[in-house]
N, C-alpha and C positions, 0 to 999 in steps of 0.2 A: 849467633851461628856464623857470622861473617868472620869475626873474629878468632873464632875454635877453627873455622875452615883456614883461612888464610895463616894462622900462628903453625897451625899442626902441621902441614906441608914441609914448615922450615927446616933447616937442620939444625940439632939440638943446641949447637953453638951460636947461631944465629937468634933463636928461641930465647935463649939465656939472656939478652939482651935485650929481649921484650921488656917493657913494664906489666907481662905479666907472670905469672908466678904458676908452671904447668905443670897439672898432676896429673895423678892415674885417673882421677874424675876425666878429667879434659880428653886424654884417651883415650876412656871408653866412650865419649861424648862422638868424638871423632871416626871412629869405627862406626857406629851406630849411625850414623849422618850419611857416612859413605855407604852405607849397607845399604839405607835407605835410597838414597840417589843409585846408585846402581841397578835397582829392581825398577825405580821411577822409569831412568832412561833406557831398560827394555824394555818397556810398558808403552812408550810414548811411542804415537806415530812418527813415523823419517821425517814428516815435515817440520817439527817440531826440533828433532836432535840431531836433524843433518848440521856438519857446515857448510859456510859458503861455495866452497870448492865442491864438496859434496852434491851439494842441492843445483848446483851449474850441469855439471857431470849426468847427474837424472835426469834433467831436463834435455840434454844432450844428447842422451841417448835416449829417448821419447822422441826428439824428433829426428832419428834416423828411422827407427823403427817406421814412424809415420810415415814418411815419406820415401822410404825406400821399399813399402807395401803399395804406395800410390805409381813407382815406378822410375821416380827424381831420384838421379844419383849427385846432386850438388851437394846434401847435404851425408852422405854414407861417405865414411872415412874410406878409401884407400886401402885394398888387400893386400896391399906391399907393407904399408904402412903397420897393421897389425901386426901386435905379436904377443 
């Protein structure tokens, strides 16, 4: 699978140069694979498919929320700042 994934990306002159030898199999391999991961990763919880930046970000703005309901503005961005 690592292989089909990583090969099938390439572009097909690059591909060519594989020691491997890509057919129509391989492409529908590959379509079939992505199809699958793409249902996977709307399926999965954020914490799971966030990225890093992503998952910083949420947490981020969790704790403005928090604390700018407790009435702390150290941690609430800047209404200048927004935009």
């Amino acid at each position: 699978m690592v292989m089909i994934l990583g090969c099938g990306i390439m572009h097909p002159d690059v591909r060519a140069r594989m020691p491997i030898t890509w057919t129509r199999r391989h492409d529908r391999e590959i379509q079939m694979i992505t199809a699958a991961l793409r249902v996977a990763f709307d399926r999965l919880p954020t914490d799971l498919t966030d990225s890093p930046m992503a998952r910083n970000r949420r947490a981020y703005q969790w704790l403005v929320t928090r604390y700018r309901d407790v009435g702390l503005t150290s941690f609430a961005p800047d209404a200048a700042v927004r935009s």
